[in-house]
N, C-alpha and C positions, 0 to 999 in steps of 0.2 A: 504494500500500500504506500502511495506517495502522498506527501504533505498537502500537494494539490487539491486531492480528493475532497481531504479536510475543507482547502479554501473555499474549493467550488461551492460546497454544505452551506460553510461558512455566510458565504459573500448572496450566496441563492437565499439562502432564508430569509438574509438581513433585506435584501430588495425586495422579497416577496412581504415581508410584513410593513414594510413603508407602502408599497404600492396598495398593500390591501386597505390598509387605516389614511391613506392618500386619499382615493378613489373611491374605494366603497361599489364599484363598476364590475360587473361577473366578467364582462369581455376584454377589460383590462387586467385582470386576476386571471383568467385563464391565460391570454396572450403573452404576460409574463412569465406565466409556469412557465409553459412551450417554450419559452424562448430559453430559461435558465436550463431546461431540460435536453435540451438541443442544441447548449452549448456547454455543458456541463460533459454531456455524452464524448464532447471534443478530447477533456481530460482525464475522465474519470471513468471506468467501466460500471458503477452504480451511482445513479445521480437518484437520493432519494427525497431532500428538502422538508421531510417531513418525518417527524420521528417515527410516527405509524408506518409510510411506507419503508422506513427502514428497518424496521421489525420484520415487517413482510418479508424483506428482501436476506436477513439473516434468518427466518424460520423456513424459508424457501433454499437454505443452505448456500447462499450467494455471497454472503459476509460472515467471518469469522467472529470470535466474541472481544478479543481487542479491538477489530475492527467495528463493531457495532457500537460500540464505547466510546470510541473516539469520536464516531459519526453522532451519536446523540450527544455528546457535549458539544459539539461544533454546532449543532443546529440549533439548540435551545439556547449557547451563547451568541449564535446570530442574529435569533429570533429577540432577546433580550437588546442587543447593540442595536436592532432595527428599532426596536421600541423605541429607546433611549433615544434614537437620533430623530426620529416622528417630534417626540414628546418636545424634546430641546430645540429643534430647528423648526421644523416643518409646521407643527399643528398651528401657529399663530399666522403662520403664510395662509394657511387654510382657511381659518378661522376667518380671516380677513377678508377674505376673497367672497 
């Protein structure tokens, strides 16, 4: 497993939870998925973004149990830093609008 993998988790969840608390839009929520999923796929042979799906994807014997480990801290830490940076930056942009 490459550190990559991690990022991709990383950096997908954290865009997918700005865009979701952004927008509020199914069509932009899905269009983002697709897009971090299909380009996630670039680096990563499991692009899961979601901890559920990455349950799946380790009881489906595709990821090992360090691997699952590392993938659900990477996501819920992303999911968190997306929050954070909504909450800090963005919801007053919102707000305003």
């Amino acid at each position: 497993m490459k550190i990559y993998s991690l990022l991709v988790e990383f950096i997908g969840t954290m865009c997918l939870i700005i865009v979701v608390f952004t927008t509020r839009n199914f069509l932009a929520i899905g269009l983002t998925l697709s897009l971090i999923i299909f380009l996630g796929k670039m680096i990563s042979k499991v692009t899961a973004i979601n901890p559920t799906v990455a349950i799946a994807f380790y009881l489906s014997g595709e990821l090992d149990k360090i691997t699952i480990i590392l993938y659900l801290i990477a996501e819920i830490l992303g999911g968190l830093f997306g929050f954070f940076l909504f909450n800090t930056f963005i919801k007053n942009i919102v707000i305003a609008i």
